[in-house]
LOMARZA-784326 format. One record per residue (C-alpha): residue number from 1; residue in one letter; chain; y negated, x, z. Coordinates in steps of 0.1 Angstrom, whole numbers, padded with zeros to 4 digits. Last residue first. Layout:
BEGIN
pavo | titor | nuvex | north | east | up
NUM | a | A | Y | X | Z
...
//
This chain:
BEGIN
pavo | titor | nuvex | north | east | up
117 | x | A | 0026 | -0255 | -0506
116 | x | A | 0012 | -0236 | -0540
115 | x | A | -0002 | -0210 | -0521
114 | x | A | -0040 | -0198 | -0525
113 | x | A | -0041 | -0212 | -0484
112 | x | A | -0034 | -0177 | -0471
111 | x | A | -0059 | -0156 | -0498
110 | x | A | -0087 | -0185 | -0490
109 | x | A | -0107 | -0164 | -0462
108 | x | A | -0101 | -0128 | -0477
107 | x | A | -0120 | -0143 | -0510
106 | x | A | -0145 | -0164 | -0493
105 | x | A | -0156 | -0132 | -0474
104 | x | A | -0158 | -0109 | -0504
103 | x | A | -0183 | -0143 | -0518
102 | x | A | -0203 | -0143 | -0484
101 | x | A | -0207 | -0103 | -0481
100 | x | A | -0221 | -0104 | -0520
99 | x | A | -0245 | -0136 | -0509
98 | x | A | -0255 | -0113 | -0479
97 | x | A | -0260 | -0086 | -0500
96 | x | A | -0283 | -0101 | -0527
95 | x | A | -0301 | -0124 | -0499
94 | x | A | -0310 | -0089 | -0481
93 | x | A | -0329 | -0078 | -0511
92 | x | A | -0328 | -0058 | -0546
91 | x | A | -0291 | -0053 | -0545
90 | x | A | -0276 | -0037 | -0577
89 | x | A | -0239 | -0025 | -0566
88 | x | A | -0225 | -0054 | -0545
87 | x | A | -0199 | -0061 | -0517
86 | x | A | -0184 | -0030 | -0511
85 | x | A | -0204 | -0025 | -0479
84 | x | A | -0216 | 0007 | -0485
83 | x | A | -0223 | -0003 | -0525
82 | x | A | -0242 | -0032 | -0509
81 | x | A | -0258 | -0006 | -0485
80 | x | A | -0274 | 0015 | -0514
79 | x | A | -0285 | -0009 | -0532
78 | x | A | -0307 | -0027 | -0504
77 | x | A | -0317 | 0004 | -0500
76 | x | A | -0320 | 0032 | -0471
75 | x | A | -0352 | 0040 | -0455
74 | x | A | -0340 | 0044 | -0416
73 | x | A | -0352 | 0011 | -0406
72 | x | A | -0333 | -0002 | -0431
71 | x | A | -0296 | 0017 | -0422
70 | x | A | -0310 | 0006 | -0388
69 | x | A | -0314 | -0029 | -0396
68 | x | A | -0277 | -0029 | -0416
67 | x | A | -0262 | -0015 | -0386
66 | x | A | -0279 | -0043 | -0362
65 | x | A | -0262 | -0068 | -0391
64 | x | A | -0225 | -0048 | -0389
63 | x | A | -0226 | -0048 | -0351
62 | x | A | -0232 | -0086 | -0346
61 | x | A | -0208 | -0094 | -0372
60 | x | A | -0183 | -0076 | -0350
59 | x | A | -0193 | -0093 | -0318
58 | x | A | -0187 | -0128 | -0342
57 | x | A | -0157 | -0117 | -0352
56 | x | A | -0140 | -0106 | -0321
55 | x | A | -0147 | -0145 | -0307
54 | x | A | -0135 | -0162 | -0334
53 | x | A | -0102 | -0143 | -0332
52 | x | A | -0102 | -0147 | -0291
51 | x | A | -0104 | -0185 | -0301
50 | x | A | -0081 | -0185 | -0331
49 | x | A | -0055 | -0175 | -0307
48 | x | A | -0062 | -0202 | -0284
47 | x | A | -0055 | -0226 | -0310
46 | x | A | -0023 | -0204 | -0319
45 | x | A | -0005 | -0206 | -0286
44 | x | A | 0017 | -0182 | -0288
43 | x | A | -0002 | -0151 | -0286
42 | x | A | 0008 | -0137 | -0254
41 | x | A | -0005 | -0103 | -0252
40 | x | A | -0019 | -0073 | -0272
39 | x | A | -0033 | -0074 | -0312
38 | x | A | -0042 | -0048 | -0333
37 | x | A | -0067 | -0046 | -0358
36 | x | A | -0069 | -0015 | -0383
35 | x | A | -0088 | 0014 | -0391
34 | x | A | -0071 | 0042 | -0411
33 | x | A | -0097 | 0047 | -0437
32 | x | A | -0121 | 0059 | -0411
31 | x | A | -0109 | 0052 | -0378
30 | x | A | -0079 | 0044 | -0357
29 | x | A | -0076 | 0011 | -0336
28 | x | A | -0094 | -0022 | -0331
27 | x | A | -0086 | -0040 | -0302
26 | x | A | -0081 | -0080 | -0302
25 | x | A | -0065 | -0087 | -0262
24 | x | A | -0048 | -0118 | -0258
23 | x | A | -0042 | -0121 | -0217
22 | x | A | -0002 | -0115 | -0208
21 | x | A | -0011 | -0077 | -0191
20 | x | A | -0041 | -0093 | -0177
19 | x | A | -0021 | -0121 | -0156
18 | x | A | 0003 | -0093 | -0146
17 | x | A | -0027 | -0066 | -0137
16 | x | A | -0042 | -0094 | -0115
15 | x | A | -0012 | -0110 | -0097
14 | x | A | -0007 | -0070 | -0084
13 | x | A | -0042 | -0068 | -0075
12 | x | A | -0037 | -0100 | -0059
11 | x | A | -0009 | -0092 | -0040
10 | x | A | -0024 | -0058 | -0029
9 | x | A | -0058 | -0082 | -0013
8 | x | A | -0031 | -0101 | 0005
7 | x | A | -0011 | -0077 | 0020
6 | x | A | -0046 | -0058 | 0029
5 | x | A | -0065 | -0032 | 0015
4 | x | A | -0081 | 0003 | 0036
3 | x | A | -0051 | 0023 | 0024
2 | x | A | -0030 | 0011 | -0010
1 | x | A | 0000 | 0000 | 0000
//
C-alpha cells in the first residue's frame, strides 16, 4: 500500500486505472509519412465511438486552421498551403482551399457508403 493512502483511497486508485484502461482513447502515432490513428479500449458501442471520433476531429481541425494562420502570418500563400494540404494547386484565397479541403473531405467521407448494398 502506497504510504500516507488509505484502504479506501488504494481501492480507488486501483477502480481508476481499470475504468481508464477500458475508456476509448483516439492517439495518433508515428510521424511524417508514417502517421496513423490508433485506437485503445472498449469500442463496442459504436454511438459512443462516433462520439470520441467526433470529438478528435474537431481538436484536429482546430490545429490544422491555427497552422494555416501561422503559415499566413508568416508570409506563405494561399498557393502554397493548398499544395501543402494536397487539396489544390492555384489558391488565390482561403475560400479556394477550404472548398479544396471540403471536396478531399467529401471523398474520404463517402468511400464506405460507394457500395452497391
Amino acid at each position: 500500500m502506497r504510504k500516507g493512502l488509505g484502504r479506501v483511497s488504494v481501492i480507488y486508485l486501483l477502480s481508476a486505472r481499470l475504468l481508464s484502461m477500458n475508456a476509448k482513447k483516439v492517439r495518433l502515432s508515428g510521424h511524417g509519412q508514417r502517421l496513423r490513428v490508433r485506437t485503445h479500449g472498449a469500442w463496442s458501442d459504436p454511438i459512443a465511438g462516433l462520439t470520441e471520433c467526433c470529438r478528435a476531429s474537431v481538436a484536429l481541425d482546430k490545429m490544422l486552421s491555427e497552422s494555416i494562420r501561422r503559415a499566413r502570418d508568416a508570409g506563405r500563400s494561399w498557393a502554397e498551403i493548398g499544395q501543402v494540404l494536397g487539396v489544390v494547386e492555384n489558391a488565390q484565397s482561403w475560400p479556394d482551399v477550404r472548398e479544396g479541403m471540403a471536396r478531399s473531405r467529401q471523398v474520404l467521407w463517402d468511400r464506405p457508403f460507394n457500395s452497391d448494398d
